[in-house]
C-alpha positions as CSV (number, residue, x, y, z in Angstrom):
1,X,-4.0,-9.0,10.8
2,X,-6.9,-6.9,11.0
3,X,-10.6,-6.9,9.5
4,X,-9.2,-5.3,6.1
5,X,-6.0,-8.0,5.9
6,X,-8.2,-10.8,6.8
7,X,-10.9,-9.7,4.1
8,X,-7.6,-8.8,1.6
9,X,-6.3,-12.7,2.2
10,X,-10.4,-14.4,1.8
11,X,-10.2,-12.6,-1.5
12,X,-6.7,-14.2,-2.7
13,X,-7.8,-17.6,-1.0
14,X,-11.5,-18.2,-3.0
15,X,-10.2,-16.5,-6.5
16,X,-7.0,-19.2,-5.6
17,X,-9.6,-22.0,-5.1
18,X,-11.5,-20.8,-8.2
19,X,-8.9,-21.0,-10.7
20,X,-7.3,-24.1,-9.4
21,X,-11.3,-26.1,-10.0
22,X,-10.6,-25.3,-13.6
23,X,-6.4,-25.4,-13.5
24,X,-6.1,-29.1,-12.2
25,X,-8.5,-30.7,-14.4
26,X,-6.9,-29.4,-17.2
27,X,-3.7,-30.2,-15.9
28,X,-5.1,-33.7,-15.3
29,X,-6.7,-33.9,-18.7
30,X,-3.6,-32.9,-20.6
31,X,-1.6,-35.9,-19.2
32,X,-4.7,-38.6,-19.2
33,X,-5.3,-36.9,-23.2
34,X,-1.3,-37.9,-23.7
35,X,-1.6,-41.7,-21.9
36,X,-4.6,-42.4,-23.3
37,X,-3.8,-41.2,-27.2
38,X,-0.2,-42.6,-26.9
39,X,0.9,-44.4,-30.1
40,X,0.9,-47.8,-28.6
41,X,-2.7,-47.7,-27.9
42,X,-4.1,-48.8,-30.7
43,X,-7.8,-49.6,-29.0
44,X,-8.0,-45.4,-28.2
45,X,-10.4,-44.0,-30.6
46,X,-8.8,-41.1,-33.0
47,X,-11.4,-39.3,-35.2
48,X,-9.2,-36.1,-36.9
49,X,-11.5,-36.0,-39.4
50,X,-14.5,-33.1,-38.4
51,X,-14.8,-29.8,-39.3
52,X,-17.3,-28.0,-35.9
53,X,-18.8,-29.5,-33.0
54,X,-21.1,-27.4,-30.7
55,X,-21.2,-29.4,-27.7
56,X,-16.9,-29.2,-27.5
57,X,-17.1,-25.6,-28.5
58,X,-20.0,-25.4,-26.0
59,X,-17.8,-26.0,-23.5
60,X,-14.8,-24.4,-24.2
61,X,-16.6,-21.1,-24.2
62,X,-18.8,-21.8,-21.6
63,X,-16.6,-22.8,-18.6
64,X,-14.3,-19.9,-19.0
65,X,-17.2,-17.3,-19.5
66,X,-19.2,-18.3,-16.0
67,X,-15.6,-19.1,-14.4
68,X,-14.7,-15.6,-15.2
69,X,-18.1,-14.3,-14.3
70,X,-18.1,-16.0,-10.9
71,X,-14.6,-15.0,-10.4
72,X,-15.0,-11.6,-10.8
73,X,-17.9,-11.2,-8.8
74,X,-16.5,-12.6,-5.9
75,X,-13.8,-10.2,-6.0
76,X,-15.8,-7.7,-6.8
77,X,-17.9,-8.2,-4.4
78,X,-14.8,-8.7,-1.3
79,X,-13.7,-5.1,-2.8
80,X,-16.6,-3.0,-2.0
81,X,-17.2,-4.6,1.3
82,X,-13.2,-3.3,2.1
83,X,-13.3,-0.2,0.0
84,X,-10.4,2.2,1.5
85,X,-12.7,5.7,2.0
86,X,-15.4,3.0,3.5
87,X,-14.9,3.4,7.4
88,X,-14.4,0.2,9.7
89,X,-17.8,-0.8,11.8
90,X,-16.9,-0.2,15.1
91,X,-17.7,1.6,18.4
92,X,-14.6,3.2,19.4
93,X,-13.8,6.4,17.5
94,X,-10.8,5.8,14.9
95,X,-7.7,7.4,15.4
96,X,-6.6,10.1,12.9
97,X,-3.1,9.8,11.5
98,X,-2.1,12.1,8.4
99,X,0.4,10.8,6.6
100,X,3.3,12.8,4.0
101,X,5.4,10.4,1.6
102,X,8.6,12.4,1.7
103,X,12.0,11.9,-0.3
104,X,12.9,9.4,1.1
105,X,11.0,9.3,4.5
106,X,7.2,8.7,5.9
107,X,5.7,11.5,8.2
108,X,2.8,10.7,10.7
109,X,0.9,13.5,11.8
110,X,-1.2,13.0,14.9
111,X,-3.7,15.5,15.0
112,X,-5.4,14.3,18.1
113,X,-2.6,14.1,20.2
114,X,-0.9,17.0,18.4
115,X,2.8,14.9,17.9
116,X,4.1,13.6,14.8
117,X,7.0,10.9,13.6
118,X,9.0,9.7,11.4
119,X,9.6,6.4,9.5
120,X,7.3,5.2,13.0
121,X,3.9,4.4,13.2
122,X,2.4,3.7,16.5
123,X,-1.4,2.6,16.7
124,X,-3.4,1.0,19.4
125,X,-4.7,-2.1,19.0
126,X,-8.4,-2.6,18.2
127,X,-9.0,0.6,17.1
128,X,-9.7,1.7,13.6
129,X,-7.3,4.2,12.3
130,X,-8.6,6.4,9.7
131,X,-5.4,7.4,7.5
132,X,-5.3,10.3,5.5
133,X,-2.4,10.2,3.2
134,X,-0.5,13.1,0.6
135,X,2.9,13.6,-0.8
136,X,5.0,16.4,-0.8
137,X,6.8,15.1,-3.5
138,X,6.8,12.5,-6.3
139,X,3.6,9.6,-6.7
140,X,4.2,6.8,-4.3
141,X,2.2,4.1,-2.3
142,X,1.3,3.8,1.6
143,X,1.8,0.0,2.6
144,X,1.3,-2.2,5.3
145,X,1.1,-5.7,4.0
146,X,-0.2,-7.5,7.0
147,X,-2.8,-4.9,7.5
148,X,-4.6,-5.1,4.2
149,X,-4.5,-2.1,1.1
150,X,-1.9,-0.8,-0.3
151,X,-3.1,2.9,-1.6
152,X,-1.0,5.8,-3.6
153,X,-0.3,9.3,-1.9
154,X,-0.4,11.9,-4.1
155,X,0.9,15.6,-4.5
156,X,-1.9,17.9,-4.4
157,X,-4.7,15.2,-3.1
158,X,-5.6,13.6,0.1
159,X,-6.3,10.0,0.1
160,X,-8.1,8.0,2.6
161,X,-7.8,4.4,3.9
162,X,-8.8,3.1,7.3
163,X,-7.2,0.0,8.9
164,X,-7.0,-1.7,12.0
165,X,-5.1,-4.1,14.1
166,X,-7.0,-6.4,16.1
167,X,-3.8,-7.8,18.5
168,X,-0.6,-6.4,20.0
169,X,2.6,-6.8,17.1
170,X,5.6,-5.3,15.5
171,X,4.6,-4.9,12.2
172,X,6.6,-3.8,8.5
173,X,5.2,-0.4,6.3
174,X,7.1,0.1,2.7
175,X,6.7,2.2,0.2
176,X,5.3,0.2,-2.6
177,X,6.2,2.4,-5.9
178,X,9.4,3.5,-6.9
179,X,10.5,7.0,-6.2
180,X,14.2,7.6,-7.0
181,X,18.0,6.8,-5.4
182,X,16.3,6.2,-1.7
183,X,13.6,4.3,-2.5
184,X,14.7,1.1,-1.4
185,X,15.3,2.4,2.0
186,X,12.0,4.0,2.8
187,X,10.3,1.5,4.9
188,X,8.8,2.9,8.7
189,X,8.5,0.6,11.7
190,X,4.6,0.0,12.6
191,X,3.8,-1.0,16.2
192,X,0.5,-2.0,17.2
193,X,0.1,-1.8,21.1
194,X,-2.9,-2.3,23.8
195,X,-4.4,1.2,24.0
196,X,-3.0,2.2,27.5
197,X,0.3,1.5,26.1
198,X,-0.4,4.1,23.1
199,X,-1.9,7.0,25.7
200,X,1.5,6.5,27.6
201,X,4.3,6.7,24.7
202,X,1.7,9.7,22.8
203,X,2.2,11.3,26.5
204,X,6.0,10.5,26.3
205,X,6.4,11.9,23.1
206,X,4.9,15.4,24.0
207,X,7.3,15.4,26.8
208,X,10.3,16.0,24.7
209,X,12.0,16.5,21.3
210,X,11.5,19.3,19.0
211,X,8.0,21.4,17.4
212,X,7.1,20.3,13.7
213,X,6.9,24.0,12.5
214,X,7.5,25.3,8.9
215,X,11.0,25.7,8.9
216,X,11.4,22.5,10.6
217,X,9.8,20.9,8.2
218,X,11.6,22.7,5.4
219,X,14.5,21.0,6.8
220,X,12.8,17.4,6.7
221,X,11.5,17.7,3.4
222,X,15.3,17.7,2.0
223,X,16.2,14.3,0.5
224,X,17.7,12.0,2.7
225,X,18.1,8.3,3.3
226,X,18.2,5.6,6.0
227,X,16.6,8.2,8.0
228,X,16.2,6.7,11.7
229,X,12.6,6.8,13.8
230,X,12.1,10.4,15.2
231,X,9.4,12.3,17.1
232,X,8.3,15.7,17.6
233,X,6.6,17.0,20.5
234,X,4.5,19.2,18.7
235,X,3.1,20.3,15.0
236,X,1.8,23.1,13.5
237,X,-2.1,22.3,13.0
238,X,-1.9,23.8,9.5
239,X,0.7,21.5,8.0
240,X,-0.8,19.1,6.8
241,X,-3.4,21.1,5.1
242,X,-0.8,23.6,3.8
243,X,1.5,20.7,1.8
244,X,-2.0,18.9,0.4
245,X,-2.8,21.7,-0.7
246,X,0.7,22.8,-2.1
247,X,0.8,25.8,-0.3
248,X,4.2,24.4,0.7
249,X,6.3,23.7,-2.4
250,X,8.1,20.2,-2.9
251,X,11.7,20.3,-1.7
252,X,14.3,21.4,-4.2
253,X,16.8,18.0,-4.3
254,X,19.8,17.4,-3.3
255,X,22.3,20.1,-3.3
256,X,25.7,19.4,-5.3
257,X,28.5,18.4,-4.2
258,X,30.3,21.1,-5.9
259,X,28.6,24.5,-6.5
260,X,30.9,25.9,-9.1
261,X,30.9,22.7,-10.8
262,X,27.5,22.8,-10.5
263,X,26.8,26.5,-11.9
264,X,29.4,25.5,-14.9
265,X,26.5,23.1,-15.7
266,X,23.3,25.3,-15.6
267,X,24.7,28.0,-17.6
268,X,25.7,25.3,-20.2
269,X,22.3,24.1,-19.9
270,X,21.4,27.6,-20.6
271,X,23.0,28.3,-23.9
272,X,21.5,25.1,-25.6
């Protein structure tokens, strides 16, 4: 859904098409060479007896080679013409959305509207959205598999992809790379709505909830799972900047259960 997804699915469709020209005649070969050599036909012509033939090893080289050729060029090809840091054509302004892969949690930064979310992402429809996408933690992948690429967020870098929905949907995000104990549960809810729609709830969101400010996000950065949609009426400008950058060190972990127990184990640690 979206020039990058319908691009994304031409690509699987033609390298599809491609392999099957040279996968069902095989397939078809194998079971005529079977019928046709059977034991009981004694009329089918069997010469074992030859050491090299060029036109047979002509042809077993040959197809592959120009199949892999073509194959790869028309993927090739379908990639640059999507390539992530490539903007969409188009003659609305795209939406900036920063994004933080958390443990276990996404954050969307609005810079525009100056609000921010979690596990929610909320874009209008038929605008391009250019996504600029960290982590403040371990390597994991930004995903929204009816919108097209799939890309890795990073500690310490900034990655770009730019997407768009062309329609009105409720739409599924994931992360695509495991990242520890909450990994299965960090998916996000993605709503693509008619543009009106999206000035209204970005107007509703600054109207209440808490400020995105540095100890708030200290606070957010802590692991947690099955972490429900939130917003925040406001964000510090410099956030997103400040955990690319690492300015902001990664969130210590989960806290033990038992702190004596736990201090038993360090100093033991310690010793060897």
């Amino acid at each position: 859904m979206g020039p990058v997804g319908a691009a994304d699915s031409q690509i699987l469709i033609d390298a599809t098409i491609i392999m099957l020209a040279i996968v069902i005649p095989t397939i078809v070969l194998a079971f005529w060479i079977a019928w046709h050599y059977r034991a009981s036909n004694t009329k089918a012509e069997y010469l074992p007896y030859w050491s090299f033939s060029g036109r047979i090893e002509a042809v077993v080289w040959s197809i592959p080679i120009l199949t892999i050729m073509f194959l790869g060029g028309v993927i090739w090809i379908g990639s640059y013409r999507i390539d992530p840091f490539r903007p969409l054509p188009s003659a609305t302004p795209p939406l900036e959305v920063q994004v933080v892969a958390l443990d276990w949690k996404w954050l969307f930064i609005y810079p525009q509207q100056g609000i921010a979310t979690v596990n929610q992402l909320v874009v209008p429809a038929g605008v391009p959205v250019h996504f600029s996408i960290t982590s403040a933690s371990v390597f994991n992948v930004f995903f929204v598999p009816r919108l097209g690429s799939m890309i890795y967020a990073m500690p310490g870098m900034i990655s770009q992809l730019h997407l768009q929905a062309d329609r009105p949907a409720d739409l599924f995000g994931l992360s695509a790379h495991f990242s520890g104990d909450g990994f299965s549960d960090m998916q996000f809810e993605v709503k693509s709505v008619p543009p009106a729609q999206f000035a209204a709830w970005a107007q509703g969101v600054r109207n209440s909830g808490p400020v995105l400010d540095l100890p708030t996000y200290a606070k957010l950065a802590q692991q947690s799972q099955n972490v429900p949609p939130l917003t925040f009426r406001g964000v510090d400008p410099r956030l997103f900047q400040a955990i690319s950058a690492q300015k902001i060190p990664p969130a210590p972990g989960p806290e033990p259960a038992n702190p004596e127990h736990a201090g038993r184990e360090v100093s033991t640690g310690g010793r060897h």
